[in-house]
C-alpha positions in Angstrom: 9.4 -14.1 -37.0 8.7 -16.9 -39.6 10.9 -18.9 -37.7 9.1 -18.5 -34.6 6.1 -19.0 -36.3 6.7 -22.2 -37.8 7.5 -23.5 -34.3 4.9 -22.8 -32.6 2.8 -23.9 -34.9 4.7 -27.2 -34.9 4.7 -27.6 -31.2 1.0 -26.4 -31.6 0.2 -29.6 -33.6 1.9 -31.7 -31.2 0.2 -30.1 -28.1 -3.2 -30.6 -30.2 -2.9 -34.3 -30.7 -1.8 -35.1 -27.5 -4.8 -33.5 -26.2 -6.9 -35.4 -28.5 -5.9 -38.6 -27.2 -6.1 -37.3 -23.6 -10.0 -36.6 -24.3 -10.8 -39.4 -26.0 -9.5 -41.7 -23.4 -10.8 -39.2 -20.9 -14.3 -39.9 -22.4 -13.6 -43.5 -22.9 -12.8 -44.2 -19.2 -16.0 -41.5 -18.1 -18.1 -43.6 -19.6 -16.8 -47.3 -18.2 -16.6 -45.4 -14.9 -20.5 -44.2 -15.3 -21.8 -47.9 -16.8 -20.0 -49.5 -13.7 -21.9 -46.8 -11.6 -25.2 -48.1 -13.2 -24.2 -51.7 -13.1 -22.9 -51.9 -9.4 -26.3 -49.7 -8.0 -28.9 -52.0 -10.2 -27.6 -55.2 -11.0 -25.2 -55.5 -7.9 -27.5 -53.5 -5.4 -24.9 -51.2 -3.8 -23.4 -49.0 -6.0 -19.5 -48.8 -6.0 -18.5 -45.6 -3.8 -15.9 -44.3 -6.1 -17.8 -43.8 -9.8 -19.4 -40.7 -8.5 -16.0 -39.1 -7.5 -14.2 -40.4 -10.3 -16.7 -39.2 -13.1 -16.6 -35.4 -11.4 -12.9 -35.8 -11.6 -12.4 -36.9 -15.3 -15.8 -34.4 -16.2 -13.6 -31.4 -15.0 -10.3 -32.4 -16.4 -12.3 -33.2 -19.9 -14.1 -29.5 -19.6 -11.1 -27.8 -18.8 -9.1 -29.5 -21.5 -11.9 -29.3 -23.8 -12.3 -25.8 -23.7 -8.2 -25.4 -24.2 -8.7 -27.1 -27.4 -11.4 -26.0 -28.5 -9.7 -22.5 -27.8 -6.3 -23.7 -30.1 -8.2 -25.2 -32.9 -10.7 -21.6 -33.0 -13.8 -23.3 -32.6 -14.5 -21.6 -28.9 -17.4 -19.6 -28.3 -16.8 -16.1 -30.0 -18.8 -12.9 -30.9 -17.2 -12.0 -34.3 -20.6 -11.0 -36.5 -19.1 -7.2 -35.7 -15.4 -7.9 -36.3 -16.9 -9.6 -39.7 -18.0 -6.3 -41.1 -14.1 -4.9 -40.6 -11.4 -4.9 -43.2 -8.3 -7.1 -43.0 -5.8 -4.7 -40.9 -9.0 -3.9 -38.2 -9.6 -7.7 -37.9 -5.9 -8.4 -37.3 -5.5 -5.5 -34.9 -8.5 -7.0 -32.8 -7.4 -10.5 -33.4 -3.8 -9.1 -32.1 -5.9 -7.8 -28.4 -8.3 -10.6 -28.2 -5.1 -12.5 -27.8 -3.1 -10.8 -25.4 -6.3 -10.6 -23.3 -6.7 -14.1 -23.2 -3.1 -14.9 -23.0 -3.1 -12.1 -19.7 -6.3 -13.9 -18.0 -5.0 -17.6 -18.6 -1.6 -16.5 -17.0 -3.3 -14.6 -14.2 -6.3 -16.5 -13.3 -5.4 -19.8 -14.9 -2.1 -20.3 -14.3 -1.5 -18.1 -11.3 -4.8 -18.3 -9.8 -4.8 -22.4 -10.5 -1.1 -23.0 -8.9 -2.2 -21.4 -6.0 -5.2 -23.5 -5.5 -3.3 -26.5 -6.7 -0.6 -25.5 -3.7 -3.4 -24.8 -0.9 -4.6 -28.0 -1.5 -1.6 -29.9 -1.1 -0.6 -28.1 2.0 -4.0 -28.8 3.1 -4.2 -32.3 2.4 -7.4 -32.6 1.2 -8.4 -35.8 0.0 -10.8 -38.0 -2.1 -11.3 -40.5 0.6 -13.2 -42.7 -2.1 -10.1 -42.3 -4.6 -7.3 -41.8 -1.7 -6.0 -39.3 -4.4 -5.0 -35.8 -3.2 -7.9 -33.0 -4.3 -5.1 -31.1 -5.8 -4.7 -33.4 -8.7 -8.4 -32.2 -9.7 -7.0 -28.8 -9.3 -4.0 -29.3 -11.2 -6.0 -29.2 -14.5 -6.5 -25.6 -14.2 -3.3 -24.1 -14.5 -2.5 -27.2 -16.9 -4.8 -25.7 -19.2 -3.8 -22.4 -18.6 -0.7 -23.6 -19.9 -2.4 -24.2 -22.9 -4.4 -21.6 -23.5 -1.1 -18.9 -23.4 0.3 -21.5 -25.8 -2.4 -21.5 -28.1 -2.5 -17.7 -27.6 0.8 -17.0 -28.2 0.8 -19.1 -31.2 -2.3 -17.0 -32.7 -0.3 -13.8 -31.6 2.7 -14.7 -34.0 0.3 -15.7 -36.5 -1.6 -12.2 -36.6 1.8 -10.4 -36.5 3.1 -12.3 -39.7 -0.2 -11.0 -41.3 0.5 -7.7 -40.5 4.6 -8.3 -41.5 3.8 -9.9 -44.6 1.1 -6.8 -45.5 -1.5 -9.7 -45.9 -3.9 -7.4 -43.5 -4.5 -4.0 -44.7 -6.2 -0.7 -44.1 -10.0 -0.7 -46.4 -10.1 2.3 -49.0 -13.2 3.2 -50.8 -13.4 3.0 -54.1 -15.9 5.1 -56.5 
C-alpha cells in the first residue's frame, strides 16, 4: 500500500505542476485577450469580436481547473471546525468518506455527466462562430477535471488508509 502511495503521490506532483503552468498561462493569455478587448473597443473603435468569447472560454477552463487544484493541494472550500474537535481515527474515518464522496460525484457528474455533454456537442456541431472552434472543447474541461479531482481523491484515499495501516490515527481515551 506504500507502494501505491508513493505513486500516486508522485504522479500527484506531476499532475500539480502541470496544472500550474496550465493556469498561469491560462491567466497570462485572459488577460492579453481582455487588454486587446479594451484596446480594439477604445483606441481602435470597434472592438475585436472574438475577446468576449475567448475570455468566457479560458475563464471556465481556469475555474474548472482552478477548483481541481485547489481540491489536490487541500486548500478547497471545506467545513472542518466540527471534524477539528475529533480524535485522529474519527478524522481519518471522515477524511476516508469525504473522499469516496467526492471521488463518486466527480466520476458521475464530472466525468460521466461532462463526456456526455462534451459528446452532445460534437454530434451537434455547435460552434463559436467568433472562434470557429467546436463548443465541445469548452465542454471538454469538465470531465478533464473530473479526471483530476478522482485523482487527487484517490491519492488522499491511500493517504488516509496508510494512516489508519500505520496506526498513526487512533481511537481518543480519556484519561483521569
Amino acid at each position: 500500500m506504500n507502494l501505491i502511495l508513493m505513486l500516486l503521490k508522485n504522479f500527484k506532483k506531476i499532475a500539480v505542476k502541470f496544472l500550474e503552468i496550465v493556469l498561469i498561462a491560462t491567466v497570462g493569455v485572459l488577460v492579453i485577450d481582455v487588454l486587446w478587448g479594451v484596446v480594439s473597443r477604445y483606441v481602435l473603435s470597434g472592438q475585436s469580436s472574438w475577446t468576449d468569447d475567448l475570455a468566457s472560454m479560458l475563464l471556465i477552463w481556469e475555474v474548472l481547473l482552478g477548483s481541481a487544484y485547489a481540491f489536490g493541494q487541500k486548500a478547497h472550500l471545506g467545513v472542518d471546525y466540527l471534524v477539528e474537535k475529533f480524535d485522529s481515527f474519527s478524522k481519518c474515518m471522515t477524511a476516508l468518506f469525504v473522499n469516496i464522496v467526492c471521488v463518486t460525484f466527480a466520476v458521475a457528474v464530472f466525468i460521466y455527466g461532462g463526456t456526455q455533454e462534451v459528446l452532445t456537442a460534437f454530434e451537434s456541431q455547435q460552434m463559436i462562430i467568433s472562434l470557429g472552434v467546436p463548443k465541445a472543447y469548452v465542454y471538454l474541461a469538465i470531465p478533464v477535471t473530473g479526471l483530476f479531482f478522482v485523482m487527487f481523491g484517490v491519492e488522499a484515499f491511500f493517504e488516509e488508509l496508510v494512516k489508519l495501516k500505520n496506526g498513526e490515527a487512533t481511537v481518543a481515551t480519556e484519561e483521569n
